[in-house]
C-alpha positions in Angstrom: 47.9 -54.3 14.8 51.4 -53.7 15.8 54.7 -52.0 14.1 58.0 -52.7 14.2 61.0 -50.4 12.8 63.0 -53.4 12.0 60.6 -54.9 9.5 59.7 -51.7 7.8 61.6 -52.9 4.2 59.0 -55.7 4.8 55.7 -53.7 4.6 52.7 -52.8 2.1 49.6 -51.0 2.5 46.8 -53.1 2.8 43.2 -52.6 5.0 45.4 -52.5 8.3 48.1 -50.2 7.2 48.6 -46.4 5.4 51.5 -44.3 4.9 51.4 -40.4 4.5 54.3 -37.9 3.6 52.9 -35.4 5.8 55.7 -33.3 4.6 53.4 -30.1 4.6 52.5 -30.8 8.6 49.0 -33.2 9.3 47.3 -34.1 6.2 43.9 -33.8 6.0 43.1 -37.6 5.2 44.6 -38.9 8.2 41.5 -38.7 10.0 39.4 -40.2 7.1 41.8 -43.3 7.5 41.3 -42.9 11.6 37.3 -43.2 11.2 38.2 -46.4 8.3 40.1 -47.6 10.7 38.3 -47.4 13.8 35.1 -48.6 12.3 36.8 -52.0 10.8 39.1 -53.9 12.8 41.8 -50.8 14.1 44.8 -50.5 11.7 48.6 -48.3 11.4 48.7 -44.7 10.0 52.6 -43.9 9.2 53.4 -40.4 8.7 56.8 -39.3 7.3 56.4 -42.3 4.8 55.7 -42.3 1.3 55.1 -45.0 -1.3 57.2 -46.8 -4.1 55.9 -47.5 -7.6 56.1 -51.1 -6.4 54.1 -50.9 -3.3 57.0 -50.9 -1.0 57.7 -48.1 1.4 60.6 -45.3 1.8 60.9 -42.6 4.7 60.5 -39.3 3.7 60.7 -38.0 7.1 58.8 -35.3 9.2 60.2 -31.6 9.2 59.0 -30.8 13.2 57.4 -34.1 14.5 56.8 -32.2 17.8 54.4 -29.3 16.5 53.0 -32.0 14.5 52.3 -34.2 17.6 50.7 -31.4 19.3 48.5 -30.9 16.4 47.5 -34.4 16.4 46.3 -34.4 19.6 45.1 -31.0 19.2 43.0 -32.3 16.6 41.7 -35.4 18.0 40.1 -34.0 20.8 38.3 -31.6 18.7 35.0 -33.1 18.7 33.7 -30.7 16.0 37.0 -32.9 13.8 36.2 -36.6 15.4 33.5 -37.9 16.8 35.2 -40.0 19.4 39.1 -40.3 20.4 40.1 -43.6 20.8 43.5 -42.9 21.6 45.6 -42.9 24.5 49.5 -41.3 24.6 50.9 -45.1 24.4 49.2 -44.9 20.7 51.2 -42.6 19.3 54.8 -43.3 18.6 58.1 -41.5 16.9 60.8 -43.5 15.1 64.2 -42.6 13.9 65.4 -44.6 10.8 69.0 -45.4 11.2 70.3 -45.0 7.8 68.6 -41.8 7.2 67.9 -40.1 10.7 64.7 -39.6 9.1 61.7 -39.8 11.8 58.7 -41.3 11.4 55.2 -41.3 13.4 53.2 -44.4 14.0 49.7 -44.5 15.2 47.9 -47.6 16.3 43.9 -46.7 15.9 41.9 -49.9 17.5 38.8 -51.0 16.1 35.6 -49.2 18.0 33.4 -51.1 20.3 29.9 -51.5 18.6 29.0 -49.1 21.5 30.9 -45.9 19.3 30.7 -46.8 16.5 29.7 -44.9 13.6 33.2 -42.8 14.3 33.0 -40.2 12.0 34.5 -36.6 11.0 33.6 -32.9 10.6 30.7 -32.9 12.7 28.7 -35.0 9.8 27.4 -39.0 10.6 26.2 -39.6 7.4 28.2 -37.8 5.2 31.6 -38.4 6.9 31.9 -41.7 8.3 34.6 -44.4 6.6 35.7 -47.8 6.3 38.4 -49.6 5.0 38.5 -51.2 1.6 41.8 -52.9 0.9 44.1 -50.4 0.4 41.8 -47.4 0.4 39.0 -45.4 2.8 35.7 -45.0 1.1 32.3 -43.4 2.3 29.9 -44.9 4.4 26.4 -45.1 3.0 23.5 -44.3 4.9 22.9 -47.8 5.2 25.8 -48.6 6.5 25.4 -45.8 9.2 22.4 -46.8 10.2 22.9 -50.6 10.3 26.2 -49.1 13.1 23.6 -47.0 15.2 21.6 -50.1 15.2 24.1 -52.3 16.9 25.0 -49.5 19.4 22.2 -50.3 22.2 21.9 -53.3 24.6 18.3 -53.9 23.5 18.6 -55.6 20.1 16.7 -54.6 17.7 14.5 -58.0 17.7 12.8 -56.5 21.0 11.2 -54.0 19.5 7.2 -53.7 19.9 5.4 -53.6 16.8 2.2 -51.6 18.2 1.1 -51.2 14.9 0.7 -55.3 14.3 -2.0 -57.3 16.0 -1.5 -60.5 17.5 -2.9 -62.3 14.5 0.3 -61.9 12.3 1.9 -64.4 14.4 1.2 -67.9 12.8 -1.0 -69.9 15.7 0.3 -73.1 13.6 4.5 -72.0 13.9 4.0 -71.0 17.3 2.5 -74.6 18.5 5.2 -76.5 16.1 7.6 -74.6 18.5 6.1 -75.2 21.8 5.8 -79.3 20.7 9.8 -79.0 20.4 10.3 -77.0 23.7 8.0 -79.7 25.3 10.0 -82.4 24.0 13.0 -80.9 25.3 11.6 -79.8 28.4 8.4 -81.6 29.4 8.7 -80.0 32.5 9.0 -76.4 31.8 6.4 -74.1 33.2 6.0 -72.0 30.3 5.0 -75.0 27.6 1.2 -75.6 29.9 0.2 -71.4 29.4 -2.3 -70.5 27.9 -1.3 -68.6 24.1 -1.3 -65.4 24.6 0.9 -65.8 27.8 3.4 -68.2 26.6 4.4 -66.0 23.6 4.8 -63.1 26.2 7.3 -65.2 27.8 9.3 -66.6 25.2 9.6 -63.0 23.7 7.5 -62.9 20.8 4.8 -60.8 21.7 5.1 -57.8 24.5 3.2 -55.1 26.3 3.1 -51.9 24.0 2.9 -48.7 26.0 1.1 -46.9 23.6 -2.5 -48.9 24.3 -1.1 -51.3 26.8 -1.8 -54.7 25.0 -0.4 -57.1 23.9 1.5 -56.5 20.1 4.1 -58.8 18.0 7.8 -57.9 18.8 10.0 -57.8 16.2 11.4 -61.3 16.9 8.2 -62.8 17.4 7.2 -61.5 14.0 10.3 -62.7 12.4 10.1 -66.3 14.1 6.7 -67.3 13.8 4.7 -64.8 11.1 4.0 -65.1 7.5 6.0 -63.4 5.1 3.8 -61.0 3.4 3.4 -59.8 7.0 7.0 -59.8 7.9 8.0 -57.4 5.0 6.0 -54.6 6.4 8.3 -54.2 9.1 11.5 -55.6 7.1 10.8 -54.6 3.3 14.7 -56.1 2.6 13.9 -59.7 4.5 14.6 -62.6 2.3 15.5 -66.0 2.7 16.7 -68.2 0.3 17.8 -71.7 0.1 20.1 -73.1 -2.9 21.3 -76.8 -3.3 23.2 -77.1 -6.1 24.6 -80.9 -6.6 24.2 -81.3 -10.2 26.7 -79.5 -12.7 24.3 -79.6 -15.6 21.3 -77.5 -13.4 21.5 -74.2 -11.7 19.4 -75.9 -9.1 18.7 -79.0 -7.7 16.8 -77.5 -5.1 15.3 -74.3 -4.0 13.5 -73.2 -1.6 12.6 -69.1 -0.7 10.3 -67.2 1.7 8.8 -65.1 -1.1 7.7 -68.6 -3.0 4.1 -68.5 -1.2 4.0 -72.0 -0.8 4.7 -71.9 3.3 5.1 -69.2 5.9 8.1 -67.9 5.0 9.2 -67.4 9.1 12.7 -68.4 10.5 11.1 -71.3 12.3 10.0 -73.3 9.4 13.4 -71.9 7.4 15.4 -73.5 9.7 14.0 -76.7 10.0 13.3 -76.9 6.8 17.1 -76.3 5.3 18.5 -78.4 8.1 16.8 -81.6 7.0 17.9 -80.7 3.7 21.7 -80.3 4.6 21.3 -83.7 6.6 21.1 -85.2 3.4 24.4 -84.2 2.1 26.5 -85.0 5.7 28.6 -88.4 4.9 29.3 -88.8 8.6 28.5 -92.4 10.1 25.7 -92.6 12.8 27.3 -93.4 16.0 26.7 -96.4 18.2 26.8 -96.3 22.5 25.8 -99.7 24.1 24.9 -101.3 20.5 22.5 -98.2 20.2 22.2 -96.2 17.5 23.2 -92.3 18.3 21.7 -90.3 15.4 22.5 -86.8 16.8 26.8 -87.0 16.2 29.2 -83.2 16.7 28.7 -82.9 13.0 25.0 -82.4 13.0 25.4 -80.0 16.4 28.0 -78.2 14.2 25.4 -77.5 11.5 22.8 -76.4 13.6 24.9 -74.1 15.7 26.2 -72.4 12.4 22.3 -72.5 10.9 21.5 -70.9 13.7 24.2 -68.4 14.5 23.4 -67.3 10.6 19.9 -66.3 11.9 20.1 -64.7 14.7 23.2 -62.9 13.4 21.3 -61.3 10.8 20.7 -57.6 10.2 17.0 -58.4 8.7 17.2 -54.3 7.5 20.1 -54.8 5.3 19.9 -55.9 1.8 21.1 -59.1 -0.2 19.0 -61.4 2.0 20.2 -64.7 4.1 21.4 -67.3 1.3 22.3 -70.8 2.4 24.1 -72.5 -0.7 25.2 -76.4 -0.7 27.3 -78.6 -3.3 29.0 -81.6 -3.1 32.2 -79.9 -1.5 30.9 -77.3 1.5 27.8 -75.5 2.7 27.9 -72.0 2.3 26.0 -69.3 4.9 25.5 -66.2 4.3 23.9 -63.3 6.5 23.9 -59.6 6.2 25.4 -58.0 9.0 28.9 -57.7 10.3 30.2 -59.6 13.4 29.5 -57.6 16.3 32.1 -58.8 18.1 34.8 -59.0 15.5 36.1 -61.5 13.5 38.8 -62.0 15.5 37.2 -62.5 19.1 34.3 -64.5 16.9 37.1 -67.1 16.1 38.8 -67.1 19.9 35.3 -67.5 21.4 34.3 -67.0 24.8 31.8 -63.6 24.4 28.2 -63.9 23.3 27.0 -61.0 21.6 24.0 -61.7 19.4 22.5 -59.3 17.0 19.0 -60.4 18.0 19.2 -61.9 21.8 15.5 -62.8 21.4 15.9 -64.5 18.5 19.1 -66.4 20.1 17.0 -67.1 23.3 13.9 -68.5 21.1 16.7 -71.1 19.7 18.0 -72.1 22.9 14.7 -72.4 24.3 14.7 -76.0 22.2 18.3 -76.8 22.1 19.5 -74.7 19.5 22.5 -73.0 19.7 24.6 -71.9 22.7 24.9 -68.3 24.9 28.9 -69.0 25.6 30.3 -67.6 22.4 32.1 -71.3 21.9 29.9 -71.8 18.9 32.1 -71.1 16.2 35.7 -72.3 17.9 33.4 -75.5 18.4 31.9 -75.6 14.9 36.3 -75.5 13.8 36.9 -78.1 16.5 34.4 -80.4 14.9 35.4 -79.5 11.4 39.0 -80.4 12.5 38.0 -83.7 14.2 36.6 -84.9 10.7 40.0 -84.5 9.0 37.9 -81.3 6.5 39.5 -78.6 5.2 39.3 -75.9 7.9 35.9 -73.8 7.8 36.5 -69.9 6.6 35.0 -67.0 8.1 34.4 -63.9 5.9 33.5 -60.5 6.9 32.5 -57.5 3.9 31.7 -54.0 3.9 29.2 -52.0 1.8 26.6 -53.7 2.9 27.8 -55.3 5.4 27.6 -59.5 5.2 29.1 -62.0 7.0 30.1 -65.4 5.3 31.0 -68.8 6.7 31.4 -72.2 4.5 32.1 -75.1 5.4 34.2 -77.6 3.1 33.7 -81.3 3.0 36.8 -82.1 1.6 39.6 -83.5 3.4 42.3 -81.0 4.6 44.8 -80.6 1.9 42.5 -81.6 -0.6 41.4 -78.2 -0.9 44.8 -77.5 -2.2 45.0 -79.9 -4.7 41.7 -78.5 -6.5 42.7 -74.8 -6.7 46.5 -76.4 -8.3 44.4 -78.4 -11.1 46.3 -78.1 -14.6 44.8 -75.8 -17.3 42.8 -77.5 -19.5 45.1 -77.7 -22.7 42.6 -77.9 -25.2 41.3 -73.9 -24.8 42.5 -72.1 -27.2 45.1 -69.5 -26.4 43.9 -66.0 -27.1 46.6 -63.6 -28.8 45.6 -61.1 -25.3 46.4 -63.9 -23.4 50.0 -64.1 -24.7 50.4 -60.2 -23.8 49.3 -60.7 -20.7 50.6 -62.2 -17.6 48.4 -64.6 -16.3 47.2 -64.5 -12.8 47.4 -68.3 -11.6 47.3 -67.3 -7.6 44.5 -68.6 -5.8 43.8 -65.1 -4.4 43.0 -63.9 -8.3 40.8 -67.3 -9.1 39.0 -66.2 -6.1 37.9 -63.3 -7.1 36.9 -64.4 -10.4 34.7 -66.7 -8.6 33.6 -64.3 -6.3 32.6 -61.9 -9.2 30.8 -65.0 -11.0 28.7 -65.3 -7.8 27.8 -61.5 -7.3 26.9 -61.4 -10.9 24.7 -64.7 -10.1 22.7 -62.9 -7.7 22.6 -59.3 -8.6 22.9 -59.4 -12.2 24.2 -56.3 -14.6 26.3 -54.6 -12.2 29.0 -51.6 -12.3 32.5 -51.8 -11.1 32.5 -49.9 -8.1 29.4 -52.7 -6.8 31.7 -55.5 -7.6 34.8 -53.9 -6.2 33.2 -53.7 -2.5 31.5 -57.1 -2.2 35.0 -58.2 -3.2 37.0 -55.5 -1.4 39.1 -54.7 -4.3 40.3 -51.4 -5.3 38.1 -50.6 -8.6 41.3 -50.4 -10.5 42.0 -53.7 -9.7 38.2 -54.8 -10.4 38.7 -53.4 -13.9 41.8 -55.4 -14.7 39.9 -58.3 -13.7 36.6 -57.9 -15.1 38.6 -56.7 -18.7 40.3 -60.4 -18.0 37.1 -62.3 -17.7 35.6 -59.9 -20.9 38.3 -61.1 -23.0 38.3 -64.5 -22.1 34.0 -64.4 -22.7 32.8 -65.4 -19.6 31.3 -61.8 -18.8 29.7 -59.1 -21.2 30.4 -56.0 -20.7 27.9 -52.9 -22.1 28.0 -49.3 -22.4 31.5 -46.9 -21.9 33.5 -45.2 -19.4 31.6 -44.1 -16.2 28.4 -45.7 -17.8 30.0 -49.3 -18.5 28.4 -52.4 -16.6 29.0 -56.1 -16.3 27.1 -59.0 -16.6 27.6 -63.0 -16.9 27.0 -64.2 -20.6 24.5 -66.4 -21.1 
């Protein structure tokens, strides 16, 4: 995140930039904004800058920037203050505004390596760690924390030995369905002639324990190949849940979730299971070589690269569960979990760095998925080779969730729906003539995005609607009073007790 004096007139706060006075020497809340900053993606603290009533930015100055560098770095370094400095000298910089000879400091915090992170303050982990929300810092949950001190080691968390499982609570029936595939692939791999017992030792789902010395589920085995009522024990928040939704006139056309009973509820049957299902909705031609028929084409790659990528991505401790969603525009995939490496390296490719290596190795294993962290820049190649709209990658805090969907429509067609006319025939509302209509795409976006939470969580307060968005509340509330008035949400109770939910 860079600044530059010259387009100061052009700035705003926003999740990558904050402006203090700092008139009084270092405020406090600079280093809650360093720890937001440091555990998102990195962002710019201005000090010696204050505010406008219209969101844009006037120097105010800094009365002895050179006691207040010093205490900066002072501070920093204090580990009893911060956790972790990620600073060096070239981070910090002083500005002198020409008009005014005010003089401003900028500081450029990076975004943590997964390695550091939570970065907190005051000597406190779960109390004191931040993120950035929009235009604001906000507490960590414990949660949260956690889910950061999770990512930290090499050893994902799928490797784990669960001592406390026997070998039975991996399905026999999954396992062999998998080694059929990994023949088929590989007839001639060593591993698919073992006997059981050994060839789930060396795919990864089962592992020595130390504390008897035999052979126990890992967590990845577990998760791949058990049943579901077994898989909760170790993951009470695992859920998976399928939702094709090609008819207006039903909430489903299809559905299909691990808690149903009806099959094992593992990864290995999910997957297969919701990729035949989003086969059916691909309008791509089969291909022909040499007057044969080439059923596998880049499109159906794509999709199972991006089904897979949203499994072995997953945090399977988090809440809100893995939800694949499909209509007749776009597939939508959605995993808790934040993207280890960033969103931004995610989208330049070239580093692998699954959440569950085991998992990701299980996949591979049968020709599923990749280890060159091209998946995704592929999955947009692809996308862009079909003439769609251009696939969108979304990251959210509190929990933590990582979205991808990918539209069907053609590029630019995309544009053309959100720029549909109102329907005339509504009747206008006299609160509707007081108040200026939002018509950006941003705004009907968030409406939409509110619909869906609502959808899955039901009644709901502001302050839960505000972070899966990542909206400041008072902007929430202007936008769920919209959507009361206009009777597409109820809302019940007052004040601090008020809650939300869709009408019926």
């Amino acid at each position: 995140m860079t600044f530059a004096l010259s387009k100061f007139d052009e700035y705003k706060e926003d999740n990558r930039r904050e402006v203090k006075k700092a008139k009084g020497g270092l405020p406090d809340s600079i280093w809650e904004t360093y720890s937001a900053f440091a555990n998102c993606y990195g962002g710019v603290i201005i000090l010696g800058v204050t505010e406008n009533p219209d969101g844009t930015w006037r120097t105010t100055g800094l009365e002895n920037e050179r006691k207040l560098l010093k205490d900066f770095w002072d501070t920093i370094h204090n580990k009893k203050k911060v956790s972790i400095n990620l600073l060096t000298d070239k981070d910090v910089e002083l500005f002198t505004e020409e008009k005014t000879g005010n003089i401003i400091m900028v500081i450029h915090v990076p975004a943590a390596a997964r390695e550091d992170k939570p970065i907190y303050i005051n000597g406190d982990m779960f109390g004191n760690t931040f993120r950035r929300n929009w235009e604001g810092d906000y507490h960590c949950s414990v949660q949260e924390v956690k889910a950061m001190l999770r990512d930290q080691p090499e050893n994902t968390m799928d490797m784990k030995v669960l001592d406390y499982m026997p070998l039975s609570y991996i399905s026999r029936e999954s396992v062999e369905g998998y080694r059929n595939r990994h023949s088929a692939y590989k007839p001639g791999h060593p591993w698919v002639k073992l006997g059981y017992d050994e060839y789930i030792e060396q795919i990864g789902a089962a592992a020595i324990s130390d504390e008897d010395g035999k052979l126990h589920p890992t967590a990845a085995g577990l998760l791949m190949f058990g049943e579901e009522y077994h898989i909760v024990r170790e993951f009470p928040e695992y859920f998976l849940d399928f939702r094709e939704m090609l008819d207006p006139s039903m909430r489903w056309t299809d559905r299909m979730q691990s808690s149903s009973g009806e099959w094992t509820g593992n990864l290995f049957d999910f997957y297969f299971a919701v990729y035949n299902k989003l086969l059916k909705n691909i309008k791509t031609p089969f291909k022909m070589e040499s007057g044969i028929r080439i059923d596998d084409t880049p499109v159906h790659k794509a999709l199972r690269e991006a089904l897979a990528n949203c499994l072995v991505n997953t945090d399977f401790y988090l809440p809100r569960a893995v939800v694949i969603k499909v209509d007749r525009e776009k597939i939508v995939m959605e995993n808790p979990g934040s993207i280890r490496t960033g969103k931004k390296q995610m989208l330049k490719g070239g580093i692998s760095d699954p959440r569950n290596k085991t998992l990701m190795k299980m996949f591979n294993l049968i020709n599923i998925g990749e280890r060159a962290g091209s998946g995704v820049p592929d999955i947009y190649s692809v996308w862009k080779g079909e003439g769609w709209a251009e696939p969108i990658v979304e990251e959210q805090y509190g929990p933590d969730r990582t979205i991808l969907t990918l539209p069907f429509m053609k590029k630019g067609e995309e544009d053309k729906k959100n720029d549909k006319p109102v329907n005339k025939k509504r009747p206008i509302k006299t609160t509707d003539k007081k108040r200026p209509i939002k018509t950006t795409d941003k705004s009907n976006d968030n409406r939409e995005k509110t619909i869906v939470f609502l959808k899955e969580n039901g009644t709901s307060k502001t302050v839960d609607i505000a972070k899966y968005i990542g909206l400041s509340d008072r902007r929430m509330r202007t936008i769920l009073k919209i959507m009361t008035e206009e009777g597409i949400i109820i809302a019940e109770g007052n004040n601090r007790n008020r809650v939300y939910r869709l009408k019926e």
